[in-house]
Backbone as numpy.savetxt, mean C-alpha at the origin, in Angstrom:
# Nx Ny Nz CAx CAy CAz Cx Cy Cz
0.24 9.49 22.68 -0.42 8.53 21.83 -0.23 7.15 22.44
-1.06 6.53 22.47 -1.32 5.11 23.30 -0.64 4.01 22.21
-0.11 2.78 22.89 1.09 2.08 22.04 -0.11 1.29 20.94
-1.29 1.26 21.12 -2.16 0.55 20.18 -1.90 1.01 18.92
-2.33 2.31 18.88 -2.51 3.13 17.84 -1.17 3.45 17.58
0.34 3.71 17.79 1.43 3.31 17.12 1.63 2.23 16.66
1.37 1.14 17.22 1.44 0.06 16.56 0.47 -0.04 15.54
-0.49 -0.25 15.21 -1.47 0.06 14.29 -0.73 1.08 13.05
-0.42 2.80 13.50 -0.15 3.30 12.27 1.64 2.90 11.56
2.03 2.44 12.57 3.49 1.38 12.09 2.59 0.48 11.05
2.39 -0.89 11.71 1.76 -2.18 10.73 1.05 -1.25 9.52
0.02 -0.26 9.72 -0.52 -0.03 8.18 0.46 0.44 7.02
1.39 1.69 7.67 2.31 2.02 6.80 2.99 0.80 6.43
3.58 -0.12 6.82 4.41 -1.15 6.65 3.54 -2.10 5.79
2.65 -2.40 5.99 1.46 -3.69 5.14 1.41 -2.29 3.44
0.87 -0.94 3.96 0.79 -0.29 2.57 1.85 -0.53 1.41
2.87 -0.22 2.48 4.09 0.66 1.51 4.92 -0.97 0.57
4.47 -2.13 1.69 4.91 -3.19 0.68 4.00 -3.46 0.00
2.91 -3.49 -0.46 1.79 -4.01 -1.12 1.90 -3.13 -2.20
2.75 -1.91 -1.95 3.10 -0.39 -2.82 4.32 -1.12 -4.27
5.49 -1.59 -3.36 6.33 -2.11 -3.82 6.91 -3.64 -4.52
6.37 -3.78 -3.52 6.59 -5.80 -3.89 6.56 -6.15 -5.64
5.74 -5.40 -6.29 5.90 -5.52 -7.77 7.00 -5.50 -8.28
8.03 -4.34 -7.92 9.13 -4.05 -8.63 10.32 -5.17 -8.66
10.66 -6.30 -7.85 11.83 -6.80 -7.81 11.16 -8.15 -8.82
9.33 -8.35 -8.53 9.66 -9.25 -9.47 9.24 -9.30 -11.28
8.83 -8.08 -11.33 8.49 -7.44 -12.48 8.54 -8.65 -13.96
10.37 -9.05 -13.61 11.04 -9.99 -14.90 9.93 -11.40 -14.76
9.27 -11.61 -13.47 8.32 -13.17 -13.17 7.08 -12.89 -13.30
6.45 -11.44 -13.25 5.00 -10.83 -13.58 5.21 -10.91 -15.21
6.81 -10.15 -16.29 6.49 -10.80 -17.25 5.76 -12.35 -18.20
6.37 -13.10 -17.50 6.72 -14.54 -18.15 5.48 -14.81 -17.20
4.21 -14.82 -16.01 3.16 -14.80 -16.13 2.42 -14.33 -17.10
2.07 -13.36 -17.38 1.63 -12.99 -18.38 1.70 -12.87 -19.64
2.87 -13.49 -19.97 3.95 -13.66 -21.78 3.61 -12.03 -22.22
4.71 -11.15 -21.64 4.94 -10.57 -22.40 6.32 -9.72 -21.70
6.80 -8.74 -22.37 8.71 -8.45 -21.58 8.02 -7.63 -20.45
9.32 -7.72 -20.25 9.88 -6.76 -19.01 9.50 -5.48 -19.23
10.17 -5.44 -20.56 9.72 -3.60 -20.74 7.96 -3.30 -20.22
7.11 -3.95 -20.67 5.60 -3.50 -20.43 5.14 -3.76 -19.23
6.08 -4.88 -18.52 5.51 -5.45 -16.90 5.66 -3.88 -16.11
6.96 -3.06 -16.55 7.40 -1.87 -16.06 6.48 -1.37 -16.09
5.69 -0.88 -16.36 4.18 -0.29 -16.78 3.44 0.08 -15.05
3.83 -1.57 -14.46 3.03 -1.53 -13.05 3.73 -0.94 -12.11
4.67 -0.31 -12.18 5.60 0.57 -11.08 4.79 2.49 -11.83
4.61 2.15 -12.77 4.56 3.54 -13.31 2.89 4.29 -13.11
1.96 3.33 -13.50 0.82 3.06 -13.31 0.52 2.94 -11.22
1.16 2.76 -10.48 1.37 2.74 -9.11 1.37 3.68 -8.66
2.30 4.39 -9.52 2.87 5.97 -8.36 2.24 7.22 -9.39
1.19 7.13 -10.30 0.65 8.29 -10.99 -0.20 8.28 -10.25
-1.45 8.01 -9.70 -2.23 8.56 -8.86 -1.93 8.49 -6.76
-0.49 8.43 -6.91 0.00 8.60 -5.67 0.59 9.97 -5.72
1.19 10.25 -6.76 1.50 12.03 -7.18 0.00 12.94 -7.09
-0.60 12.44 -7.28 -2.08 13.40 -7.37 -3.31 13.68 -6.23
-3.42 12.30 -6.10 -4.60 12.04 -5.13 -4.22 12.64 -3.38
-2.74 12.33 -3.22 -3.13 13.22 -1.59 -3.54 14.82 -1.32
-3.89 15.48 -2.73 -4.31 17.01 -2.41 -6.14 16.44 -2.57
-6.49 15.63 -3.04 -7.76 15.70 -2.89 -8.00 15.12 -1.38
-7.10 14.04 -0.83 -7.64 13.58 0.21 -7.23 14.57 1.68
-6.27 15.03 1.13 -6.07 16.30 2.47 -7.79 17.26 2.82
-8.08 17.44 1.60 -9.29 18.46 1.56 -10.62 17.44 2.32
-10.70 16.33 1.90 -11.57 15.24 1.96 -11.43 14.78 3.33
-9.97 14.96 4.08 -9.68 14.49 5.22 -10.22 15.70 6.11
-10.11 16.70 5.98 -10.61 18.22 6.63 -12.19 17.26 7.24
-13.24 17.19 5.90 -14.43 16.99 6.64 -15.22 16.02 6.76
-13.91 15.02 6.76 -14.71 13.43 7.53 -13.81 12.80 8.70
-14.42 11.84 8.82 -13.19 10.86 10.07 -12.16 10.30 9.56
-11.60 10.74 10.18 -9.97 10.05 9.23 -9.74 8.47 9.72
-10.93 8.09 10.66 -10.87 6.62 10.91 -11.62 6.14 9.97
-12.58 6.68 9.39 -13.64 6.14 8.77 -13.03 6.12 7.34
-12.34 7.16 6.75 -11.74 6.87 5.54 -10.03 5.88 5.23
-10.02 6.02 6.59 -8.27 4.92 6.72 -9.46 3.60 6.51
-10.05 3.42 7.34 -11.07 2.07 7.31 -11.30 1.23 6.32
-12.05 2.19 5.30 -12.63 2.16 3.95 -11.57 2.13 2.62
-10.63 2.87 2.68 -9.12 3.10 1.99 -8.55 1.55 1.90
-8.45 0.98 3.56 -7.36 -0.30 3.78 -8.54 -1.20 3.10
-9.97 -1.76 3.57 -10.82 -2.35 2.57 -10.59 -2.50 1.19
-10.55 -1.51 0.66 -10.69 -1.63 -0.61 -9.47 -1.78 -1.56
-8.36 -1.19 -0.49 -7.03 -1.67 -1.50 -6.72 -3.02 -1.14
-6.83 -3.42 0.02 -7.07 -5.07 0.39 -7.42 -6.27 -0.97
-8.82 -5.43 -0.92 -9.62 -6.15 -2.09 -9.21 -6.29 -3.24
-8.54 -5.00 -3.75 -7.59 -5.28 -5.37 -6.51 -6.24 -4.99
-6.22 -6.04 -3.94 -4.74 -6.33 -3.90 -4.95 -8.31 -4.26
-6.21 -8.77 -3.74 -6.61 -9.99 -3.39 -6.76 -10.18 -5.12
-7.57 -9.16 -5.53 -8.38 -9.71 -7.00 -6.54 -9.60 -8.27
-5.82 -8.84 -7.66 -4.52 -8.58 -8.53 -3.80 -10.23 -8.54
-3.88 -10.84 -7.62 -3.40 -11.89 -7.41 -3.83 -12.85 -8.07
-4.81 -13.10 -8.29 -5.43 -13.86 -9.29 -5.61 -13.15 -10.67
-5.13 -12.48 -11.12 -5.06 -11.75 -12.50 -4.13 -12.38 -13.43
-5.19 -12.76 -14.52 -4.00 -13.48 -15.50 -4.03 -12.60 -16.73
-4.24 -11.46 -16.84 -4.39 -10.43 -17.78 -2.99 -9.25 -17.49
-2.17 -8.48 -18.64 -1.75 -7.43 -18.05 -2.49 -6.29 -17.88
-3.46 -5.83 -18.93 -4.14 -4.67 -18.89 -4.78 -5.07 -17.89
-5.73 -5.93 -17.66 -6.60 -5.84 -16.69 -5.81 -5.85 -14.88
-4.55 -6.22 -15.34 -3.65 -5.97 -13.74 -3.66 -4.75 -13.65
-3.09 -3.80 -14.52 -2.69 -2.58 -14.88 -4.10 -1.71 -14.51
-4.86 -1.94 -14.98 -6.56 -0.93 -14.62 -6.83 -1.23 -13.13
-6.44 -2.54 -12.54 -6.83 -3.17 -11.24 -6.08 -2.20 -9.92
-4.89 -2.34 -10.50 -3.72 -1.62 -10.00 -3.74 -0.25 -10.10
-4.15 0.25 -10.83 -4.37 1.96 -10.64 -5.67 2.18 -9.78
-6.76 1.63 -10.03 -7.55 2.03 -9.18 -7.19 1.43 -7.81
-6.71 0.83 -7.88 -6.38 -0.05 -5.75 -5.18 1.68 -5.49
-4.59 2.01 -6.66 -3.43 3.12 -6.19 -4.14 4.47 -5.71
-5.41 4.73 -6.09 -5.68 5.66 -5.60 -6.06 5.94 -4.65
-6.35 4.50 -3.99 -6.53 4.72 -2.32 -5.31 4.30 -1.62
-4.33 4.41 -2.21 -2.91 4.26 -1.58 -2.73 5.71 -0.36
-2.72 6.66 -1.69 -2.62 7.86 -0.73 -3.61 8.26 0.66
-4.68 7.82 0.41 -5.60 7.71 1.23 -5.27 7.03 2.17
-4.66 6.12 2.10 -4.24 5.37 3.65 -2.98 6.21 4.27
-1.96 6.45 3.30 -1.17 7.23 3.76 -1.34 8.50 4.27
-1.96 9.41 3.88 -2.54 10.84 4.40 -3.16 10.64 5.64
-4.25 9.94 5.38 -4.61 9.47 7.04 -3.96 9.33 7.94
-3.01 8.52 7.70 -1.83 7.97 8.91 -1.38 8.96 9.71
-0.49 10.06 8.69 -0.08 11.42 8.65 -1.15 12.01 9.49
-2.15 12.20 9.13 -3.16 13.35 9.40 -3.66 12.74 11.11
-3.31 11.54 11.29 -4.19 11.00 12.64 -2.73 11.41 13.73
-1.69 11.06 12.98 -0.28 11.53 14.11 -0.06 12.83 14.05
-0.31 13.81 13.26 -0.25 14.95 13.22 -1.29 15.20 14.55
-2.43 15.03 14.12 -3.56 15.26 14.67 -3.58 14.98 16.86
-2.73 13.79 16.91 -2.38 13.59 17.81 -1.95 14.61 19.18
-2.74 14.41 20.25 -2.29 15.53 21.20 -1.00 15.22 22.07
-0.80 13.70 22.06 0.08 13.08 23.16 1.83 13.26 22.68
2.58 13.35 23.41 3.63 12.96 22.00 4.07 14.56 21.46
5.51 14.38 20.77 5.75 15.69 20.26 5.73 15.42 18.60
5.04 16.17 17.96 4.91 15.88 16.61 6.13 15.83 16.08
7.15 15.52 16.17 8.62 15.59 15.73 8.85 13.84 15.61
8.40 13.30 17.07 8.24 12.02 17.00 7.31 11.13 16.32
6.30 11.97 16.40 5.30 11.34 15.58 5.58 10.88 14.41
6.04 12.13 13.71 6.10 11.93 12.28 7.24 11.03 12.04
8.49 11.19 12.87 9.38 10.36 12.76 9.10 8.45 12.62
8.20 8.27 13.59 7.34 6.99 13.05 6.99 6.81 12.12
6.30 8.34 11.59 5.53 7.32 9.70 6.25 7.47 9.02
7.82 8.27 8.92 8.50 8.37 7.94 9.25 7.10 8.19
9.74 6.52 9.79 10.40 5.41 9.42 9.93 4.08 8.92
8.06 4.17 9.59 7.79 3.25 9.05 7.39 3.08 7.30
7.23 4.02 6.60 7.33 3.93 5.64 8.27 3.57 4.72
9.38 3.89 5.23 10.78 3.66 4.48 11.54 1.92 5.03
10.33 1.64 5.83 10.42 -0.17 6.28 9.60 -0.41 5.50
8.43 -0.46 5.04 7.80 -0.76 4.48 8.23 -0.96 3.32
8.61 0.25 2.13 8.71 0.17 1.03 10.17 -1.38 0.70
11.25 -0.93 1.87 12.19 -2.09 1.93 11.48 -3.70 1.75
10.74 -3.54 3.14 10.11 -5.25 3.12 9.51 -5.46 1.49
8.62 -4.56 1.16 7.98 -4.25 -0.14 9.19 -5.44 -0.91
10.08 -4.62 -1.08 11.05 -5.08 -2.04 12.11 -6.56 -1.85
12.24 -6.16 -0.35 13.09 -7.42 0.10 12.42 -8.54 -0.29
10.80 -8.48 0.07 10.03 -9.54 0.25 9.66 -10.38 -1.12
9.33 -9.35 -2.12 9.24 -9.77 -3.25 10.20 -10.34 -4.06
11.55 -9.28 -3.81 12.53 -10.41 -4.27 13.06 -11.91 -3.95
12.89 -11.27 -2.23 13.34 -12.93 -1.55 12.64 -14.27 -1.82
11.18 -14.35 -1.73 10.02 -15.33 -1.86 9.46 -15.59 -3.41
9.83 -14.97 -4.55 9.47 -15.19 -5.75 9.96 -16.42 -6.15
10.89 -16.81 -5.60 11.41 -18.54 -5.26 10.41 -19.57 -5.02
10.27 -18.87 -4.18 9.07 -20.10 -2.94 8.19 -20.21 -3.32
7.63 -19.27 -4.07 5.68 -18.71 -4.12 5.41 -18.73 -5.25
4.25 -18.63 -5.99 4.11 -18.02 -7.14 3.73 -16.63 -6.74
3.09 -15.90 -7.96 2.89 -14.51 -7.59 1.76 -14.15 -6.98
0.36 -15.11 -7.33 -0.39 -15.07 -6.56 -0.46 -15.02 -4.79
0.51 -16.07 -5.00 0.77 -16.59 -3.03 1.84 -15.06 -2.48
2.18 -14.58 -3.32 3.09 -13.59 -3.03 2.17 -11.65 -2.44
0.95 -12.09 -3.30 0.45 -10.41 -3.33 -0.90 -10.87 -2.64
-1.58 -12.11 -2.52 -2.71 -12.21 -1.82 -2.54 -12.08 -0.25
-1.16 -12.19 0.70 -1.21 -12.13 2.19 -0.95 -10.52 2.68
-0.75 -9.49 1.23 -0.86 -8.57 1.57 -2.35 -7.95 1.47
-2.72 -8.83 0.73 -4.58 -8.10 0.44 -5.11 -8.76 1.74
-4.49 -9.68 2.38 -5.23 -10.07 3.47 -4.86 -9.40 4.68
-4.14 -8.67 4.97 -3.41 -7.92 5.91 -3.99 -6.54 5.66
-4.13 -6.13 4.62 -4.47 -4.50 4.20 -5.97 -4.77 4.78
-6.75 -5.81 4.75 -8.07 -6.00 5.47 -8.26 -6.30 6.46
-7.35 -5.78 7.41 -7.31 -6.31 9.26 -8.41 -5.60 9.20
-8.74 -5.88 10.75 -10.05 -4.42 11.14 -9.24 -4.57 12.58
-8.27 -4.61 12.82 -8.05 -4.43 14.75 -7.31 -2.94 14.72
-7.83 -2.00 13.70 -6.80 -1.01 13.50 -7.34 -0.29 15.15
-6.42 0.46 15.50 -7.22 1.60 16.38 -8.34 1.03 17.40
């Protein structure tokens, strides 16, 4: 596998898996945006990972008979785009509806990733995978580090819009 395309399925896992996470550390500052507790901000960690439990058996099947460039492509687009419109959200429900649908193309970027290093002839698939599992488990960290560290600095907007702008590279591949 050519260092482009590792680098590429590194940065996407890593841009996903924080754009995945970053909610959770500041959950208590997404409350008091929106005036209402903690308990219901929790909502957006829960609402995140229900159609991440579900959706990669449809996209495995879905990945069988299309381009898995063409749907990583379209996947990073469009969760980009929530991720941009979440940032400017001064609603919880309407974060919460925004946020589940941007989640269902979560898995979709992720399966792809998987399915393009699997897919890979170069390389021993042992290594391969060892990349998306580490980069994923960087990801979800930065996810968290990041959100906790900069909720200082930023508001929440400035915090979740440079990931909607990153989830919309096009130099993938």
């Amino acid at each position: 596998m050519n260092p482009k395309t590792i680098g590429s399925v590194i940065y996407i896992a890593i841009i996903t898996l924080s754009s995945i996470y970053i909610p959770q550390p500041i959950l208590p500052l997404l409350a008091l945006e929106f005036g209402t507790t903690a308990q219901n901000t929790s909502a957006i960690t829960s609402i995140t990972l229900l159609p991440m439990a579900f959706a990669p058996l449809f996209y495995g099947y879905f990945l069988e008979n299309h381009q898995p460039k063409l749907i990583l492509s379209l996947s990073l687009f469009i969760a980009g785009f929530f991720q941009i419109l979440l940032a400017w959200c001064e609603n919880l429900e309407i974060f919460l509806l925004l946020r589940f649908i941007q989640s269902l193309f979560f898995p979709a970027i992720l399966t792809t990733l998987l399915t393009i290093l699997t897919r890979s002839q170069s390389g021993s698939l042992q290594f391969n995978v060892s990349i998306y599992i580490a980069s994923t488990i960087a990801g979800g960290l930065f996810g968290r580090m990041g959100g906790g560290i900069s909720h200082r600095a930023f508001f929440v907007a400035n915090m979740l819009y440079p990931f909607g702008r990153k989830l919309n590279t096009r130099w993938i591949f």
